[in-house]
N, C-alpha and C positions, 0 to 999 in steps of 0.2 A: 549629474551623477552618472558613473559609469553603469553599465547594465550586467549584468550578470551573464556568463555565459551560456548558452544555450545548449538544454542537456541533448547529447545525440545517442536516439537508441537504434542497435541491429537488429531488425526483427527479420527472423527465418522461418517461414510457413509455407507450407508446402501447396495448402487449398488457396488458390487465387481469388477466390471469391471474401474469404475471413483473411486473407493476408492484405487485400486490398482496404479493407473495411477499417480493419485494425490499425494502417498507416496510416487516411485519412483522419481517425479518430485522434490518431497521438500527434499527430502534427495541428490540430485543433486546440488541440491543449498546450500547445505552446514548445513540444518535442520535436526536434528535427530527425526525422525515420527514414530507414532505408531499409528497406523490402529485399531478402533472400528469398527464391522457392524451391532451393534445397541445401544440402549443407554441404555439398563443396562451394557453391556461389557464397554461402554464407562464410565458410572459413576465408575466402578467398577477400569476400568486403572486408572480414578484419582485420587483415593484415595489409590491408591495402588503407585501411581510412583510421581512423581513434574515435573510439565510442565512450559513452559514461556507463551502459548498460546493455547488455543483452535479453532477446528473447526468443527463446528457442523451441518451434515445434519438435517434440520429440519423434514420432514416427515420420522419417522423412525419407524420401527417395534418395539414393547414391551414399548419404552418411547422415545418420541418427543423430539425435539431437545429446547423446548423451557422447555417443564420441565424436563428437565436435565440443563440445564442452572438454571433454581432456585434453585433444590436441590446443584448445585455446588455452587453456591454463597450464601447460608446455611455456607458453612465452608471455604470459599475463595470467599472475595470479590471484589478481586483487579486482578485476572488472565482475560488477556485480552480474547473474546468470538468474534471470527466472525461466522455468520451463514451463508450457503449456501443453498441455495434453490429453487426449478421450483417456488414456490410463488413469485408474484408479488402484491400484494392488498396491500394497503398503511395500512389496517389495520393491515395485517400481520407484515408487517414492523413496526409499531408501536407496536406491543408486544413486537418484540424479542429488541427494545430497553428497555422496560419495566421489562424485566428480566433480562437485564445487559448487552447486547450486545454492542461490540462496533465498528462493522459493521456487513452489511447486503450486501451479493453478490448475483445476480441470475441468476442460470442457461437458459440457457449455458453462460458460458462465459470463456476468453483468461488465460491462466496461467499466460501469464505475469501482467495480472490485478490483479490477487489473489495475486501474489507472492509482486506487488506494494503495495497490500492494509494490508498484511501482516508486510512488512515493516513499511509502516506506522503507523499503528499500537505500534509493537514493540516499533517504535522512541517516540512514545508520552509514552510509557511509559519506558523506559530509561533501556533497558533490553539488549536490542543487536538492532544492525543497520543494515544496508544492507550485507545479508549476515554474514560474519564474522566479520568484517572488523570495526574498529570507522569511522564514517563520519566525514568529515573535516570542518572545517566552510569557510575558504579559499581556491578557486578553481584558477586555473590558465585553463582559455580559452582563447586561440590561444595568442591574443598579449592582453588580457585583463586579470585584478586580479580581482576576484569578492569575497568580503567581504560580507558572508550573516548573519552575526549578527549585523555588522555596517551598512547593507543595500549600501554598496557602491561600484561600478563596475570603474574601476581606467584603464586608458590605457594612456603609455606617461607622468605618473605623473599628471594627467586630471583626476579628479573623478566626477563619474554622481551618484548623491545620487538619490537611486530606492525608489520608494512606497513599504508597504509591501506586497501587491500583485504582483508588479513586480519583487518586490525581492524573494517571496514564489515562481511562476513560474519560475526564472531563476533558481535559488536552484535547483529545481524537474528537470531541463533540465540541468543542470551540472552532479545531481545524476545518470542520466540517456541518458548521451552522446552517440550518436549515436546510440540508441536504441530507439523502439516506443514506444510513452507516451497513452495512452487510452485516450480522451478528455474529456469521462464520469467520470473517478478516478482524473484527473485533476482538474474537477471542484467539487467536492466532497470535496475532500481535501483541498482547497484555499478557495473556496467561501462557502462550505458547502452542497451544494447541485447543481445540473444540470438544472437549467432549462432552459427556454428561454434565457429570460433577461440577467442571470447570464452567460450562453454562450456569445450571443452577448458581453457582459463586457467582458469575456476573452481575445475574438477574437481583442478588442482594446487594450488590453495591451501587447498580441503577435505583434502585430504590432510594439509598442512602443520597444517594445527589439529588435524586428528588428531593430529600426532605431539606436539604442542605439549600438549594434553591426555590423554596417554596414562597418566601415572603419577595418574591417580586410572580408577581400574576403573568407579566410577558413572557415567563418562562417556560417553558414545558418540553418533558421528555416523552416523546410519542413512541408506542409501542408501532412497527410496522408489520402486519401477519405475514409469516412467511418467510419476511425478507431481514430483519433488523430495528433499528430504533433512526430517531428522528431529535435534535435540538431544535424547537424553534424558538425562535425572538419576534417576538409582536412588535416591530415598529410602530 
């Protein structure tokens, strides 16, 4: 069977030290990276190579991470752009969507979040999925089948038809079985953004799937402090 192609991402950072870190990491995970450390070098690899994604430090020496992002969507409109960056000011965050971005992450933050929001990414636009790999729409968890296009988690021949939030977080915690979820990139991705409110609503539908998977014991939804929640399966 043919293998899928291998997603190639431009990463443009300016600190050599997390530019370096960052390349090693993504090519770990199965992404072929090329390392910019500023953004004429960077505008310069893209038009010189084909990428699936971009990623862009925004404070960068010779040209910014945001007008490098216009000049590239000048001649690509459609290559997906996450920006990284110590900025946090909401107005910031509102340009680099205004120049095409299609996330926004700031430093510091966990690999495993970039590498979720990268995914994510990717999957909306239908390029490569987790890692290498197709994503399955049918999960088999413990003694349950959960259908995430039909919305429906089945055990026993019994089907519990999910809302689409309950069905978009169980999806995210099948994709990511027994690994930590971020609770920030969780609510991002499902409700659009993190805030109060939108948490609290999370925290009632993690409940709900609790209840929803409680007659199999190998199941459990771990609260992580701090950081998110947890699926695990007891083999």
């Amino acid at each position: 069977m043919t293998k899928p192609p291998i997603t190639r991402i431009l990463l443009t950072e300016d600190d050599p030290n997390l530019g370096q870190l960052l390349q090693e990491y993504l090519i770990s995970k199965g992404y072929k990276t090329e390392l910019a450390t500023d953004g004429n070098a960077g505008l310069k690899a893209f038009l010189e190579g084909t990428y699936d994604l971009c990623l862009f430090d925004v404070m960068m020496p010779k040209k910014d991470g945001f007008s490098l992002a216009k000049e590239i969507r000048l001649t690509d409109k459609d290559v997906p752009i996450i920006f990284l960056t110590a900025k946090s000011m909401k107005e910031d965050t509102i340009q680099g969507f205004k120049v095409g971005a299609d996330d926004y992450i700031t430093k510091p933050f966990s690999m495993e979040e970039l590498l979720l929001r990268i995914q994510a990414v990717l999957r909306r636009y239908q390029k490569t999925t987790f890692t290498l790999e197709a994503q399955p729409s049918v999960f088999q968890l413990g003694s349950y089948t959960f259908d995430a296009d039909h919305q429906l988690l089945t055990r026993n021949g019994v089907p519990q038809k999910l809302t689409s939030k309950e069905s978009g977080l169980l999806k995210l915690f099948c994709e990511n079985k027994n690994q930590p979820i971020n609770r920030s990139f969780a609510l991002k991705l499902i409700w659009g953004d993190d805030s109060y409110f939108n948490a609290r609503s999370m925290d009632v539908y993690i409940t709900k799937l609790r209840k929803y998977l409680k007659d199999d014991p190998a199941l459990q939804i771990m609260n992580l402090h701090g950081e998110g929640f947890k699926l695990l399966e007891d083999v």
